[in-house]
Structures are given as structure tokens and as C-alpha cells.
N, C-alpha and C positions, 0 to 999 in steps of 0.2 A: 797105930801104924800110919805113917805119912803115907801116901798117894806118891806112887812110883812114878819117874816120867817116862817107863816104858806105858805104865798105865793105860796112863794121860795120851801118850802117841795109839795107840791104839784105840782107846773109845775116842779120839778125833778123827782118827782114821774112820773110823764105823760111822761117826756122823758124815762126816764128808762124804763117805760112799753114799749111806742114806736120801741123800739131797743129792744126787746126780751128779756126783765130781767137779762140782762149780768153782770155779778159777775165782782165787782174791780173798778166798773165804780161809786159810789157815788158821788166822788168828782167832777169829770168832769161834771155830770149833776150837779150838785149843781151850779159848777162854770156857766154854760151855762143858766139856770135859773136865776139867781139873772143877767148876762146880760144881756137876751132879756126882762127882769121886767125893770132893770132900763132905758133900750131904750126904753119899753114903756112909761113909765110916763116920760121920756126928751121928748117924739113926734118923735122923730125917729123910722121906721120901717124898718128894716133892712130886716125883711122878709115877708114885704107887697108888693106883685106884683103891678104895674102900669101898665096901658094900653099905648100903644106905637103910639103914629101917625105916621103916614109912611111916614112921610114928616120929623120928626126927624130921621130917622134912620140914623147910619151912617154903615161905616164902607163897608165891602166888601161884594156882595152879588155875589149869585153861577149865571154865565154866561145862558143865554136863550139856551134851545135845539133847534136843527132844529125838528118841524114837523115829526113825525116819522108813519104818517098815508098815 
């Protein structure tokens, strides 16, 4: 199912509101709208958090203090 342009007007509406009503900005929310609709109905979530196992973690992690008691 395509992405309605009622949709689309209303989650730019919700963005615009979101951001303070800032004047000039239609198009950019229109444009950010119509891609987080169609991410949704593809199943990708671009801005759904996942829970992270700590056994996946990578990367660097900040060195142990000594005891400071």
C-alpha cells in the first residue's frame, strides 16, 4: 500500500510542529515524511531503537577507574 498524501501531510505537519513551527521548512518536512512512511511500509526502521546484548558490543569502551574510595 502506497503512502497516502493525507499521510504524508500530517506526519509533516507533526514534524513541523515538533521543531517549533519554523517558517521555509515545508519542503524538507514534506521531503522527511514521505521517507520515514515509505521505510515504514518497506519494514525498515531507521528510527526504531534495538536493545543491545553486551556480548554484541563492539567497538572501544572507556578504561576501568582505580577505586577512588
Amino acid at each position: 500500500m502506497a503512502c497516502s498524501e493525507q499521510d504524508i501531510r500530517n506526519l509533516a505537519n507533526q514534524l513541523w510542529e515538533s521543531e517549533g513551527r519554523p517558517e521555509g521548512q515545508s519542503e524538507k518536512h514534506w521531503k522527511l515524511a514521505t521517507r520515514l512512511l515509505e521505510a515504514d511500509e518497506a519494514g525498515a526502521h531507521p528510527h526504531q531503537k534495538r536493545s543491545v546484548d553486551p556480548s554484541e558490543k563492539t567497538g572501544e569502551t572507556e578504561p576501568e577507574q582505580p577505586d577512588q574510595t
